[in-house]
C-alpha positions, 0 to 999 in steps of 0.5 A: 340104350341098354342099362346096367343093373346094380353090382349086388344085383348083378351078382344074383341075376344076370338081367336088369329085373327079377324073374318071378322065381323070386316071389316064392324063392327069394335070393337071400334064400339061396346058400352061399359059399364062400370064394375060394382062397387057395390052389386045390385038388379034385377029381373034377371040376364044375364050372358054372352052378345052374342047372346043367353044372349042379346035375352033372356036379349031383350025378358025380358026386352020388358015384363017389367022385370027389367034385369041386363047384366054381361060380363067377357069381353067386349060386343061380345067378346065370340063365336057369334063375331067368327061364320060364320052366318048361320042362317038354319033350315036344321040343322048339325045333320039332321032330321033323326038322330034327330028323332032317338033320340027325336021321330017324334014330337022332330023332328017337334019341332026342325024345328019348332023352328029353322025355327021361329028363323031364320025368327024372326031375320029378324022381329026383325031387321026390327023393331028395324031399324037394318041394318043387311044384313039380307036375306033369300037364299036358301040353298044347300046340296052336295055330297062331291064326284064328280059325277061318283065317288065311294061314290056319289050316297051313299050320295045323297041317303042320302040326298033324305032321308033327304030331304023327312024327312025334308019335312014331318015336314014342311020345303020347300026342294026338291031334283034336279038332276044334279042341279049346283050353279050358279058361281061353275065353277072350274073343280069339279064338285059335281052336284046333290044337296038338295035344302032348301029354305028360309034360312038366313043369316046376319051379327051377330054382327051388329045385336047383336050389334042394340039390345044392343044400343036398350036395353041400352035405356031402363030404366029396363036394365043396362049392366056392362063389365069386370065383371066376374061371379065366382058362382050362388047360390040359397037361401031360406029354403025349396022353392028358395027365391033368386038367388045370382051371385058373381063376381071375384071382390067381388060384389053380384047381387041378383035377382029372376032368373039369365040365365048363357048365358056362351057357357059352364055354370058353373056347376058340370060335369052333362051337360058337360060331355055329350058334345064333344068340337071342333074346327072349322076353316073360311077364308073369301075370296074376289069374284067379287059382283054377280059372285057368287049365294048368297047362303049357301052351305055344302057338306057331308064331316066329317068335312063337308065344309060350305059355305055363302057370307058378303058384302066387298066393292064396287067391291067384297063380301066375300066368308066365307068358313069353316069346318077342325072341330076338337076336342080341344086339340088334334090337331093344325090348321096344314094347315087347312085355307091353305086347305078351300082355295084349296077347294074355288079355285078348285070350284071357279074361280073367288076368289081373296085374302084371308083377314081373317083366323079365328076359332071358337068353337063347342058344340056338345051335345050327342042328337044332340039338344041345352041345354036350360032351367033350370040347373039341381037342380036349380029351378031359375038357367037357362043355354044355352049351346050345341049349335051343330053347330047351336048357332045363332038359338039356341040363339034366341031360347033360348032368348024365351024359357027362357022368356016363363019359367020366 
């Protein structure tokens, strides 16, 4: 039986417990706005204040529009507080697939783009002062098979393949034979691994976080939390003259454009029916600081295990583990952190005490790539949505794309 977080905690985060971002960048560190009492006019409003909402709210307001921010909530309270902050362009689907689907040049855009986001984080952060923990380790794709098993060689097949489509299109991966991460020194032993370099990593809501206090000095930009948006609708005769958003308390906001930066926007079943809705898990697990390579690791299992390192205190970091995806609404937790746990011991000697168990959601699109850009018989009603596993990017992406179209 599911159980429901208290009401304050459900303004801060969307799940019944914290993900470890809380550690260092505790809720009450988060600015707070006030609701909004009044009607307003804008250039364009944002709704939605993660990751995809503030890119796109920074990229405009930097252009000089004057931009309105909405948030049901408080700031971050939705999925990009409850990611796991793997920012990669060696993305879920892989570029095989993706290419099956959109052609050789949807496949190079792909990479292109999310090769751009994960590197304009780190120029973003080194502009605005934000102390992010922003790097970039590589990257490393496993079999989820030990070697000798029935199902290894398969799978490194598999990931040649990938790796050699990966390279066409630019993106700096090779393969290794018998390559072992340094630290992996349990009994299991899944050697043989797709390398991906200049990979990133951060601490997302620090740096969602340093975007918002810059945007909340700027006089085009103003933010009002615990405001939820019920309907967006365009006005005018033949050609949109306006964009109107009303709130649950009664309040319009026009504007010229409005972006529903919402994970699930607001609108007939024509984008949501063509996604699928999981749930996936995280523990953060103490490990003795440098014990470990800082890297990112995923294995080829279905649901697939993920891997990648946050600061802790003096003496450890946090290994964040995740994986256990599955649909929502069909099943439960049912020992999921228990088994990310015992998949950290076997590989892992040195872990320590698990402090943070959490879960997040999923967005998968049938086509493998985010949903982004005009709302389907809108003409100033843009949506972010279908994140497929790679929402951090996809939000900056989005941030850009979007400010490009207005």
């Amino acid at each position: 039986m599911a159980t429901m977080s208290k009401p304050q905690h459900f303004m801060d985060t969307s799940g019944e417990t914290d993900a470890v971002w809380v550690h260092t960048e505790p809720y009450t560190n988060r600015p707070h706005f006030p609701k909004l009492s009044e009607d307003l006019q804008t250039d364009v409003c944002v709704i939605g204040s993660g990751i995809a909402g503030v890119s796109t709210a920074y990229e405009l307001v930097r252009r000089g529009f004057k931009v309105v921010m909405i948030e049901a909530r408080e700031v971050l309270s939705g999925e990009t507080g409850r990611t796991s902050g793997h920012l990669s362009n060696a993305l879920d689907d892989g570029y095989t697939e993706i290419e099956k689907k959109h052609g050789s040049s949807g496949a190079k855009a792909a990479a292109d783009s999310h090769s751009w986001a994960l590197r304009y984080v780190g120029e973003v952060s080194k502009q605005l002062g934000i102390e992010c923990e922003y790097r970039m380790p590589p990257g490393y794709e496993v079999s989820q098979y030990q070697k000798g098993e029935k199902g290894h060689d398969e799978e490194v097949k598999e990931l040649k393949e990938e790796v050699k489509k990966a390279s066409e299109l630019g993106i700096k991966a090779t393969f290794k034979e018998g390559f072992a991460i340094k630290g992996w020194d349990g009994k299991v032993d899944q050697r043989d691994a797709a390398i991906f370099e200049e990979q990133a990593t951060f601490h997302p809501t620090k740096y969602v976080i340093g975007i918002l206090k810059w945007l909340d000095q700027q006089p085009n930009f103003s933010c009002y939390t615990r405001t939820r948006m019920m309907s967006v609708e365009e006005k005018g005769i033949l050609t949109t003259k306006e964009v109107r958003v009303g709130t649950m308390d009664g309040h319009t906001i026009t504007c010229k454009d409005a972006i529903e930066a919402t994970c699930v926007p607001l609108q007939k079943l024509s984008i949501v029916a063509q996604m699928e809705f999981f749930r996936t898990y995280c523990i953060a697990i103490r490990v003795p600081k440098g014990s470990i390579e800082d890297c990112l690791i995923y294995d080829e299992a279905d649901p697939y295990h993920y891997v990648r390192f946050t600061a802790c205190d003096e003496k450890d970091d946090y290994m964040i583990i995740g994986g256990g995806d599955h649909k929502v609404g069909q099943e439960q937790e049912d020992g999921r952190f228990a088994e990310l746990e015992t998949w950290a011991r076997e590989r892992f000697s040195q872990v320590g005490s698990v402090d943070y168990k959490w879960s997040g959601q999923i967005f998968e699109p049938v086509d493998f790539v985010a949903y982004i850009g005009k709302n389907q018989g809108k003409s100033h009603t843009y949506v972010v949505t279908g994140d497929s596993g790679n929402g951090l990017t996809h939000g900056v992406i989005a941030g850009k794309l979007i400010a490009d179209e207005i």
